[in-house]
N, C-alpha and C positions, 0 to 999 in steps of 0.2 A: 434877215441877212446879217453876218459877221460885220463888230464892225473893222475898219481897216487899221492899224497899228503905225507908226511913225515909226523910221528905221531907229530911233533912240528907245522906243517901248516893246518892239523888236527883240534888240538888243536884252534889255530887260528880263522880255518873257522867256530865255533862253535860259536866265542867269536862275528865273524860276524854278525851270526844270534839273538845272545841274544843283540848285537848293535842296531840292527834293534827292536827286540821286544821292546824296549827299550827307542827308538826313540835317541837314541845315535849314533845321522846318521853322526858327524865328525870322533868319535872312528870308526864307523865301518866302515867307506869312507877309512882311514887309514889301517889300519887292511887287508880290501880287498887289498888295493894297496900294500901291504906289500907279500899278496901271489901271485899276478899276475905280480911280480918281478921277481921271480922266475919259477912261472907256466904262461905263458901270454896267453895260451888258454886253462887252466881252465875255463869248461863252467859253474859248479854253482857258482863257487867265482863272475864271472862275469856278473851271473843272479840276485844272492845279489847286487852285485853293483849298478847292474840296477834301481832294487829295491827303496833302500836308497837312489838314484838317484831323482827316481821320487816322494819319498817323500818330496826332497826341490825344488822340482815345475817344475824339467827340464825332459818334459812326453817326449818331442820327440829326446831326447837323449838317455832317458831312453829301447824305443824302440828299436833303432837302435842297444843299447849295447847290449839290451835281443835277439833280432835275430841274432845279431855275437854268441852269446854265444849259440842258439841252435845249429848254423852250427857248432862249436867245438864239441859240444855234445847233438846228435837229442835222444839219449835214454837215458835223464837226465831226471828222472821225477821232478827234482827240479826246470829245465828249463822252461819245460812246463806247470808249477808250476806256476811260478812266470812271466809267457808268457800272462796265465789266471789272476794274477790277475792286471799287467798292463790293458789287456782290461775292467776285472772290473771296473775300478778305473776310466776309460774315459766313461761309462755307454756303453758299447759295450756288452752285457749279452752272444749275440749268442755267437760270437766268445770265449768269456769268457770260459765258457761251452763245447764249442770244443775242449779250450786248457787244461782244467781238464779232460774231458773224457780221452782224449790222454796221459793224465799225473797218470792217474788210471790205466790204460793199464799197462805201466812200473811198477804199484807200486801200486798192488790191495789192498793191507792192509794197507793205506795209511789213521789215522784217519782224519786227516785235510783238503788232499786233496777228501775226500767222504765227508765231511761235508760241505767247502765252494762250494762241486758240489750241495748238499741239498739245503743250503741255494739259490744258483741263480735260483736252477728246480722251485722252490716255490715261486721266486720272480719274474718269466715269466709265472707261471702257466702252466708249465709241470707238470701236476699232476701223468699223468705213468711213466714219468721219475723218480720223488719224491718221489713213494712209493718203486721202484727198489732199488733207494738210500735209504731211509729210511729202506728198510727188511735187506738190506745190513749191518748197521751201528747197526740194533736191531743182528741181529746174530752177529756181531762181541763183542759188548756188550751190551747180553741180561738181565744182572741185570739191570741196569738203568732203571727207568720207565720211562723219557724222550723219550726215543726210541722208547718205544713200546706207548706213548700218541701220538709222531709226528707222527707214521705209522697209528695208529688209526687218525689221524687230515687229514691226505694225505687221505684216502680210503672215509673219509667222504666228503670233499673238491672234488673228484673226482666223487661221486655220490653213490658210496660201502655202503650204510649206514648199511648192514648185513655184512659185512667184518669190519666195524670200531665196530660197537659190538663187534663183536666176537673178535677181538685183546687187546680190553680191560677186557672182562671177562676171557681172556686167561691169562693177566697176575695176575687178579686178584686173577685167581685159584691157581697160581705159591709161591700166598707170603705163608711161609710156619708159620709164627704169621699176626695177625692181624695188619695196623695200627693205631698208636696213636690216641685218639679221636680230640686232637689239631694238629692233619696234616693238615695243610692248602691243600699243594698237591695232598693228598688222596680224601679230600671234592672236591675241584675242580673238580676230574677227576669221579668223581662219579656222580658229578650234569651232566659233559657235556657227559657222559654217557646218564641219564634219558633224557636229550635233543635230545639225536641222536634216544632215544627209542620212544619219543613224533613224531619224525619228520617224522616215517616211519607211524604214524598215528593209531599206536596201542593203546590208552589212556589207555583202561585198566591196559596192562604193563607196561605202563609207570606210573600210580597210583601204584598201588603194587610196582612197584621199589623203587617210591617218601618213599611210605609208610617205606621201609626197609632201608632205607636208612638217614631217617628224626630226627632221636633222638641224632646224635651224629654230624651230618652235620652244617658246619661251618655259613652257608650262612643261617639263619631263615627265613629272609624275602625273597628269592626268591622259599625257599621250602613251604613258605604258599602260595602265589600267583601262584606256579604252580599246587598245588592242588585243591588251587580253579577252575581254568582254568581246568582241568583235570576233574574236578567232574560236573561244567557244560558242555564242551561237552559231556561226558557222559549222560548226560541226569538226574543226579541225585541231583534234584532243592533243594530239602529241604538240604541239606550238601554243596552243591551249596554254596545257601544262608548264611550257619553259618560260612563258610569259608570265606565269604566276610565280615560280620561283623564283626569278628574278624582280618582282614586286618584293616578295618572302626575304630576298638579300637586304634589301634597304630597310625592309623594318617589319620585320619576324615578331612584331607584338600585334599584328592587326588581324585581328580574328577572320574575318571575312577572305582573306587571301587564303585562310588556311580550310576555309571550307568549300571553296573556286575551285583549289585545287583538287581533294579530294574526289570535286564534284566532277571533273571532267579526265580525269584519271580512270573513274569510271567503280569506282571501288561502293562496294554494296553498303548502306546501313550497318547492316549485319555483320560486318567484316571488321569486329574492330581490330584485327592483330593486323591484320594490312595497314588500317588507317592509323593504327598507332606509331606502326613505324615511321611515317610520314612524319611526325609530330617530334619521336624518336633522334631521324635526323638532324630535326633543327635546333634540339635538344643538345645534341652535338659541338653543333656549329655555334651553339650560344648558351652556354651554360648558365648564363645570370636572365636569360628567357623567361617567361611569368606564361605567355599564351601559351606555346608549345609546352607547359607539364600540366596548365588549369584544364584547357578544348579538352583533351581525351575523357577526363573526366564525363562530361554530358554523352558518351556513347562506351563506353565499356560497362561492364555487367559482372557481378557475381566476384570469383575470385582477383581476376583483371580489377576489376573496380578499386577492391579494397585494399590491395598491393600498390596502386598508383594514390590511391586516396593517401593511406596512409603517408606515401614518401612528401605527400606536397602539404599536406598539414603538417609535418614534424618542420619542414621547412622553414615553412611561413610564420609557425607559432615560438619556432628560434630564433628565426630575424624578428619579430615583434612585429608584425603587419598589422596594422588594426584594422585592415579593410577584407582581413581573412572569411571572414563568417557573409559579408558583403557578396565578394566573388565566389562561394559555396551554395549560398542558400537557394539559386536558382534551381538548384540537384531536388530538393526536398518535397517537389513534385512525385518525385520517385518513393515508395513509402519503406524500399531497400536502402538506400543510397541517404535518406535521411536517418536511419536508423543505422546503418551501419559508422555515415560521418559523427553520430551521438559517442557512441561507443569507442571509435577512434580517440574521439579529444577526452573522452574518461581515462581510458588506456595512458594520455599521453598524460595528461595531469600527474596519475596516481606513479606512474614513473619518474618522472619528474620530482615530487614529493619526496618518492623515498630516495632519492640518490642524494636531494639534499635536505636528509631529514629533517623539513617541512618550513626551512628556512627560505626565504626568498634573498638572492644571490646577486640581484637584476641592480641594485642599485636606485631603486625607483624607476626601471625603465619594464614597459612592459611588453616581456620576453619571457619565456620560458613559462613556469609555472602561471604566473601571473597572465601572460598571454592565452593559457589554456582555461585560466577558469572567465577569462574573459571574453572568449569564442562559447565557452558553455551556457553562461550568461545570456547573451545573444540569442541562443539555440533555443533556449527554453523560454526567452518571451517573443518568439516569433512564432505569427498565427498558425501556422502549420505545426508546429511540435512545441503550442503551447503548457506550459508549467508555471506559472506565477511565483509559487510557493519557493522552488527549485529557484527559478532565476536569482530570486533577491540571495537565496543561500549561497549563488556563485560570487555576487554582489558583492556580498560583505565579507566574505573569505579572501577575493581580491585587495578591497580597500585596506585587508589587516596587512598586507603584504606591501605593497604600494599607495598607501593615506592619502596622499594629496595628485593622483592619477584623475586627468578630468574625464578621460573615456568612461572609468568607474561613474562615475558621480552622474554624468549622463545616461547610460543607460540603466541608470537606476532612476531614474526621472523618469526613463519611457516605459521602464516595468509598473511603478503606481501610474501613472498615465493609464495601461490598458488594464490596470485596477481599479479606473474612475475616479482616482484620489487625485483630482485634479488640483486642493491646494498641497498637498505633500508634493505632488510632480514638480508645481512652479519654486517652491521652497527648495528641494536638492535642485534641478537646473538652476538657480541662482547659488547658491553654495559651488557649483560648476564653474561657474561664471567667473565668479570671486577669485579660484584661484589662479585665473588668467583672465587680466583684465584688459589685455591690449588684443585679446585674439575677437575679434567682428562676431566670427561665425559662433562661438559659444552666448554674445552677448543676445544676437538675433534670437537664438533658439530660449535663451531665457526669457527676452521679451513674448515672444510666442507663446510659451508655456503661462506664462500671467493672465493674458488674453483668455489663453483654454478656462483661467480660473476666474474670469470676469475682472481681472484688476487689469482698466484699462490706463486710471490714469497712473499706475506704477509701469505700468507696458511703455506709455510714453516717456518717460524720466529713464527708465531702461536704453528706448532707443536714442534716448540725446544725447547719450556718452558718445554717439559716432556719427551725430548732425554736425554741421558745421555752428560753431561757437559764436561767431561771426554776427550771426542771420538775425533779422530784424524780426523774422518770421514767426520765429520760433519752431520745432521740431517738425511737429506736424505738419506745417506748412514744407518742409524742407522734406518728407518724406513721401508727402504729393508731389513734390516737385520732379520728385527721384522715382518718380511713379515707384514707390514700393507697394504692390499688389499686394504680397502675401498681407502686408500689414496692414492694409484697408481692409482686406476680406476680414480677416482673422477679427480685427477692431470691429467690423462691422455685425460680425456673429455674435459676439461677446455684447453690445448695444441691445442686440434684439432679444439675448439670456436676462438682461439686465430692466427691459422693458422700456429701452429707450427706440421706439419705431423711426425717429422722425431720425436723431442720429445714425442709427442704421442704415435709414438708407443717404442719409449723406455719403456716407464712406462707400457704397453699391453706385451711385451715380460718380464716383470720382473715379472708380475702377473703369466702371462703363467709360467716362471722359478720357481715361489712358488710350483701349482701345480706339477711339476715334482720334486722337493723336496720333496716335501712331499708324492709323489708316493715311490722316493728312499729311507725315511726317517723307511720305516716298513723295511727294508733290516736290521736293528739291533733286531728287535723284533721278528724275525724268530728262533734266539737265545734266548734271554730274555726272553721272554714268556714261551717256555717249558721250559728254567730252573728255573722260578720263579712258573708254576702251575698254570699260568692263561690264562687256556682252552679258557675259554669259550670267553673273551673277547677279546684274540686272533684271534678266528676264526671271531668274529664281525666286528674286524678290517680288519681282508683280506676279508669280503664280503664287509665293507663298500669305501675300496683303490679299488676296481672293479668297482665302480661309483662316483668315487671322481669326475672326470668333470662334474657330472651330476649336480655341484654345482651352485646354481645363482649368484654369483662372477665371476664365471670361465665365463660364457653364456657372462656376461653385460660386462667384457675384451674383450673377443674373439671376440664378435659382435663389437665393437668400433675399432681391429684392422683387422677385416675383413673390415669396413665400408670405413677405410683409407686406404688399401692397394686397394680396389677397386676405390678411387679415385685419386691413382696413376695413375695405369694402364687410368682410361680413360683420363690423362688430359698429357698421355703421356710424365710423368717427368719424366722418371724410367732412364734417361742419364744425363739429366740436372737437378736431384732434388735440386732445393734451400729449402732445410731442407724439400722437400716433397710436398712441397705445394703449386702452383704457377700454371701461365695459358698461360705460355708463354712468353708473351710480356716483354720488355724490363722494360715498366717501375710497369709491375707486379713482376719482379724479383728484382728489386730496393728494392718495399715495403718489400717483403720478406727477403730481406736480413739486410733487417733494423730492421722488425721486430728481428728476428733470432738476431740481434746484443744487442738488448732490453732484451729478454730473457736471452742471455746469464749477461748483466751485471746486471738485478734484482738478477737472482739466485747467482751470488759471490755477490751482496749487501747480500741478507737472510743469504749465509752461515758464512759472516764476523760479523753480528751485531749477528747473533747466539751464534758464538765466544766470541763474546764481551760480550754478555750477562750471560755464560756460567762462566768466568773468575769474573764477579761480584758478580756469588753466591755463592760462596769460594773461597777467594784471599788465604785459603793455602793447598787448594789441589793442587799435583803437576801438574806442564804443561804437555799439551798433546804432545803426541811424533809429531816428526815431519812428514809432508808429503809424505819424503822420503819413508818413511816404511809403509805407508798405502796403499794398493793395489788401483793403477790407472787404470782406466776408459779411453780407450782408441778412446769411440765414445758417448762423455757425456749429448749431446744434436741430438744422432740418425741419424745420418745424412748418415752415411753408410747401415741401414736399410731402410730410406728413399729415399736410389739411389738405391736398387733392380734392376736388370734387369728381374727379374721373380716377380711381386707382387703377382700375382694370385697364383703361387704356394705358397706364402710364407701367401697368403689368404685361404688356404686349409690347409693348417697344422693347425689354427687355427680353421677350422670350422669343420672338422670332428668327433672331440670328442662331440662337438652339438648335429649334426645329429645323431650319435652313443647313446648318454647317455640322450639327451632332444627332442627327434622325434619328441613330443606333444608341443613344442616350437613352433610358428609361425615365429618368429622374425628369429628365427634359419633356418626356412626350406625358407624365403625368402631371409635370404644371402644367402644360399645354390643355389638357383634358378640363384642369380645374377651374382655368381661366374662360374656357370658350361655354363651358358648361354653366359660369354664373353669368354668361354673356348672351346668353343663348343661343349662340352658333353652335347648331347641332352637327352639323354635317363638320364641320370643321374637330367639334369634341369628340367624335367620332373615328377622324384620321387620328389623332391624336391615340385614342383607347384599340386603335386597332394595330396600329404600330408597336405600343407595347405590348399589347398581347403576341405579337409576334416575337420581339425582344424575352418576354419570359409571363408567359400565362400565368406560371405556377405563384407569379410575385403578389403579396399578401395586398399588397396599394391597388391593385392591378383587378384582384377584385372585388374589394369593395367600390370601385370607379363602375366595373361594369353593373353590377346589381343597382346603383345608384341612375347609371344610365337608363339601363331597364326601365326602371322606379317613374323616372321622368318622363321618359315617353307615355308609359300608362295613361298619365293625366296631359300630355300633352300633344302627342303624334295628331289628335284628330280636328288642332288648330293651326297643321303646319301645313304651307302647301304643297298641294299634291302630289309634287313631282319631288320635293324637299322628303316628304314621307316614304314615297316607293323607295328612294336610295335608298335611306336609312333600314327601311324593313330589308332591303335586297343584302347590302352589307353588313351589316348586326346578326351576326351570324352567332356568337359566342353564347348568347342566352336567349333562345326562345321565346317569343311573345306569349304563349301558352305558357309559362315556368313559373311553378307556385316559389315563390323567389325566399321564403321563411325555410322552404324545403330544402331547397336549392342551398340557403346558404347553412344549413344544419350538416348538410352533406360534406360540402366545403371543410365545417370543422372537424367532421368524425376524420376526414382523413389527414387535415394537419392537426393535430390534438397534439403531438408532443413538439409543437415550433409557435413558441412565447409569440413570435409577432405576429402570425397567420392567426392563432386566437384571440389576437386584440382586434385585428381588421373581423373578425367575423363578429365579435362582440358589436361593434362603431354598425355591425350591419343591423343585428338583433335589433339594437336602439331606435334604429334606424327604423325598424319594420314594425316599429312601435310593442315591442315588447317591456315588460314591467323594470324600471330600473334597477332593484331589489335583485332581481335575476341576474341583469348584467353585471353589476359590481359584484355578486357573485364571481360568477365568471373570469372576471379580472384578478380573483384573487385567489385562482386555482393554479395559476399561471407562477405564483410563488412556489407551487410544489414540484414545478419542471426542475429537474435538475441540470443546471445549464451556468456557464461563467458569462453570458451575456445577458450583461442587465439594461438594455437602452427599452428592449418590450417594455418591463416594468416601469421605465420613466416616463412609457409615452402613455401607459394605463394610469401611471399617478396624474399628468396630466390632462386626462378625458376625465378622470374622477373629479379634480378641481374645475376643470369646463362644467361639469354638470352639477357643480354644488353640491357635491356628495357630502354629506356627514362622514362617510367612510373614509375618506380621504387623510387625514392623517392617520389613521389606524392602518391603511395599507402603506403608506410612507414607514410608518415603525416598522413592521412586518417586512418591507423591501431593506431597509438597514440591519435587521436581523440577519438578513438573507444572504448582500453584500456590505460586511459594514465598512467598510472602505470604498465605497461610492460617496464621493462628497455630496451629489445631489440629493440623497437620501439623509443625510447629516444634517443635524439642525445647526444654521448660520453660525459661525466666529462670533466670540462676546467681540464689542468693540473695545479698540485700547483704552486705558485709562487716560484721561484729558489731566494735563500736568497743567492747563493753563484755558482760560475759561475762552471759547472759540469764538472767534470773530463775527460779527454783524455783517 
């Protein structure tokens, strides 16, 4: 039993609570010890305590104190209170929710404890839970319209869309005055009204609602586009039509209203003189317009085409538009329309030139000439109407004309880029950089580019010029904070070029960490939202956090640290990881550990000259705090994620949000294959290898997954059970249990023989099928005779040659730099600088 309190400790435990609301976590640390002096199994005082415990970071004390304090008192719904939201607070949601059901039990009128049970049913997607809580919370207080929007949000979220009407016109019937025309809340809940009415696909009523609704409704512009939308499914073209033009008056740059229109005008494909004029008019009406002269483009043909092409490049390339070539190249699909815009911007060049005999007139701005060989540039190193050779020549024709032009300088960085010259690339993107040092978005793209070149710790010194100076942190720390993805992933591909696994996947788990931040990050806006009245983009947000991994960030992480953790497991480090990444041998773990030593003193070089740097741009801002106080990193270069004794489990946590949220992924459904396959979940490696062969048979990964499939059953289908086997033989449909699989894969190569990657995968298969390695390294170096500008085949053959301890193996490296010699990978390493000063200890 509790025990009973004195109205002076009372008093007290009151003063506890408002401590804690308060964050006055020494007063209320004080205060509790002041009643548990006298009460010492008092179980709420000691559930507060807990509490404010665990709000200065001590969780697994805090626990221990809140389970002593239920055993004092199990029918405290303060206990069980405060039980739930310890587990909250460690992202435990089930348990969380067991311990407020339990804690509503004791104390059904409990508004706080019915609300943070609200909020977690909604934040795991217990939608019948939600609406239980939510009728609960509307009948305890049913003035609120809050209540009766979130019951209506729960029954829509659930799938109810005639129960979420009806509890919104239920309370609408209720108000006993009208209200205000400027209720933001009111307009809200009326629009996501007409939405639940659209969505059950009755238009008409949901027109007539629009209609009654539209004269006093906050939101203009999304009640004209709904009624546009509303009156062409309908069927009702001519109102259709005037509803779109009158969208077209307000802002004639939105593409979409120009192809509504079109669309329910009724005007053919085919038709482009009709639909020009369309475009024609508003051309008219707005003469400084960009959509109405680009749209026609993507549907005229032939003479039409190159009459409108031409007038909107001479345009564009006189105003100096740099995002010319940007808004064109979508055209280049077309193999007329890319050919014919080449030939245009040559036209406009060499006219240009000779009017001002070959002077540039611009000033340094890039207009005119300079604009044209700067759209040409672009043209010829983009993968579609690739020229390399051509690009750099438009390149440096520009820079003679406009020298210190940083669009030059960059896409001259991403021409050696898809030259493989990935230190030439980060060398001109910094020379970019340089000549505009306040602009973010050049410094970023420079940092990146170092990265591509494995210089992580100059990446980091890069991005500090725009951390905050301030920070005790230091960069990095500061660039996890700011969840920069690209720059984790990027940092994190560069670690695993560089043979650092264990850092690698540092950087792949902090990505992963963002995502689940920002899964937990909508747990405030479960509140927020219905008390601010915004419905509707409320619920966009919970459909959109339902596919948040479906994100290509999330995929290009998850794959990099599924890629690593599967070459854990095979190289058998998971006891001996020297940072992850090693092949055994003694004097392979030497390198590794040298390396690993290198890494570590670049990264304290960046974070100290950071420092330094930081301290020179305001000598009187004050110093940053010291180290002491900034939360430490207690595995700072990975090395304890890198010693796993499970990789493949810790490769599956990553890879199933994939499978789950990116099915149509290839990359995705071929990790998936590699992981279940050294798992031996066959039936699962299985969906995984059948998927992608759906996705694309013809893909060279694709099949050597299945011949290897094959392979493994041979020796193993006739220890799996029975019923495990029938599927597999039922669905294994792609290669035959009968199929001489040496034949099979001969076949394979005769008919991709002129595609470098398809003959690597078939080679990885030969090997595979135990053929003589003499032969395959053969093979591998036939692949140099393909005449092809893509060299990654060759870099993934120079790598299967060094996996297999070829002798041959620098001999095909010389021969692949012959081949490309501006591929840095095939270049032998940079001398290091010369040391002015004898290096540190």
């Amino acid at each position: 039993m509790p025990q009973p309190l004195s109205a002076k400790e009372n008093s007290l435990f009151r003063q506890v609570i408002r401590n804690y609301e308060d964050k006055q976590y020494k007063r209320g640390l004080k205060a509790a010890e002041q009643i548990l002096k006298k009460n010492p199994k008092h179980g709420d005082t000691m559930a507060m305590k807990a509490l404010i415990i665990n709000s200065t970071g001590k969780t697994d004390e805090a626990f221990a104190l809140a389970k002593e304090a239920l055993t004092a008192d199990m029918k405290s719904h303060i206990c069980w209170h405060v039980y739930g939201l310890l587990y909250r607070h460690q992202k435990n949601f089930e348990e969380a929710i067991k311990a407020y059901k339990f804690a509503l039990k004791l104390e059904p009128g409990s508004p706080q404890i019915q609300r943070d049970l609200a909020f977690l049913q909604i934040q795991m997607r217990d939608y019948q839970g939600y609406i239980q809580s939510r009728t609960a919370m509307l009948q305890a207080k049913s003035q609120l319209r809050q209540n009766w929007t979130a019951l209506a949000v729960a029954h829509h979220l659930a799938g109810d869309l005639a129960q979420a009407e009806k509890v919104l016109t239920t309370y609408e019937e209720s108000l006993k005055s009208p209200p205000s025309h400027t209720d933001y809340e009111n307009s809200e809940a009326l629009m996501y009204k007409n939405s639940i009415i659209a969505e059950t696909g009755d238009y008409q009523r949901a027109l007539d609602h629009l209609e009654s609704i539209a004269k006093h409704n906050l939101d203009r512009l999304a009640v004209l586009e709904l009624r546009a939308e509303y009156l062409a499914k309908l069927g009702r073209k001519q109102e259709a039509a005037k509803a779109y033009r009158a969208l077209l008056e307000r802002n004639p740059e939105h593409s979409e209203y120009y192809n509504k229109l079109t669309e329910v005008l009724g005007l053919n494909d085919d038709d482009g003189t009709a639909r020009k004029a369309i475009y024609d008019e508003y051309v008219k009406k707005n003469p400084r317009c960009d959509a109405a002269k680009r749209l026609p483009l993507t549907f005229l043909a032939g003479n039409n085409f190159r009459e409108a092409a031409k007038t909107y490049l001479s345009l564009m390339l006189d105003k100096g538009v740099p995002s010319t070539f940007a808004n064109l190249k979508h055209l280049y699909s077309d193999p007329f329309k890319k050919q014919t815009l080449e030939s245009l911007a040559l036209e406009y060049v060499k006219e240009r030139e000779s009017q001002s005999g070959g002077e540039a007139n611009t000033e340094g701005e890039l207009k005119g000439t300079p604009a044209g060989l700067y759209y040409l540039a672009q043209h010829y190193n983009y993968s579609l109407s690739r020229d390399l050779t051509k690009a750099l020549e438009y390149v440096d024709k520009g820079l003679k004309l406009v020298p210190e032009n940083v669009e030059f300088y960059m896409t001259k960085a991403r021409i050696w880029k898809h030259h493989g010259n990935t230190r030439k690339a980060a060398e001109i993107m910094d020379q970019a950089r340089n000549l505009d040092l306040k602009d973010r978005y050049i410094n970023t793209k420079s940092a990146k580019y170092q990265l591509r070149n494995n210089e992580t710790a100059k990446a980091l010194k890069t991005m500090a010029l725009f951390t905050r100076s301030d920070s005790s942190a230091g960069p990095l720390a500061e660039l996890i904070d700011m969840q920069s993805i690209w720059y984790l992933t990027e940092d994190g591909e560069a670690s695993v070029r560089n043979g650092l696994i264990g850092l690698a996947l540092k950087r792949f788990h902090s990505v992963y960490n963002i995502f689940d931040v920002w899964q937990e990050d909508q747990f405030d806006f479960h509140s927020f939202s219905l008390r601010k009245g915004q419905i509707r983009a409320y619920v966009d947000m919970i459909l959109w956090e339902d596919k948040l991994r479906e994100h290509p960030f999330y995929t290009r992480a998850a794959l990099g640290a599924v890629a690593a953790y599967l070459g854990i497991h095979d190289s058998k480090l998971a006891t001996n990881a020297i940072n992850g990444s090693a092949n055994g041998t003694e004097e392979d773990d030497a390198e590794k550990k040298k390396a690993l030593k290198k890494a570590r003193k670049e990264a304290q070089k960046a974070e100290r000259e950071a420092a330094e740097h930081a301290a020179k741009q305001d000598p009187n801002k004050p110093k940053a705090a010291t180290s002491d106080n900034a939360k430490r990193d207690d595995d700072p270069l990975g090395l304890k994620l890198a010693s796993t004794d499970q990789p493949l489990v810790e490769a599956t946590k990553f890879l199933l949000p994939i499978l789950q949220f990116s099915p149509k992924n290839i990359d995705g459904q071929v990790a998936g294959f590699e992981v279940y396959i050294r798992r031996e979940k066959y039936l699962l490696a299985l969906r995984c290898l059948n998927a992608a062969l759906a996705i694309d048979a013809t893909n060279p990964v694709v099949h050597e997954q299945a011949v290897r499939f094959r392979k493994e059953l041979s020796s193993k289908l006739a220890s799996l059970h029975p019923k495990v086997a029938e599927v597999i033989n039922t669905e294994f449909t792609a290669i035959p249990s009968s199929t001489d699989l040496k034949k099979y894969n001969t076949e394979f190569l005769k008919q991709h023989k002129d595609s470098a990657s398809h003959v690597v995968s078939a080679v990885k298969i030969q090997k595979l099928l135990g053929e003589d390695q003499k032969t395959c390294e053969k093979a591998l170096f036939d692949i140099l005779k393909l005449k092809s500008d893509d060299w990654e085949p060759a870099a993934e053959a120079l790598g299967l040659l060094f996996q297999w301890r070829s002798s041959e193996a620098e001999a095909f490296k010389k021969a692949a730099e012959d081949t490309w010699p501006e591929v840095t990978l095939f270049q032998p390493p940079p001398s290091p600088p010369n040391a002015t000063k004898p290096a540190e200890s």
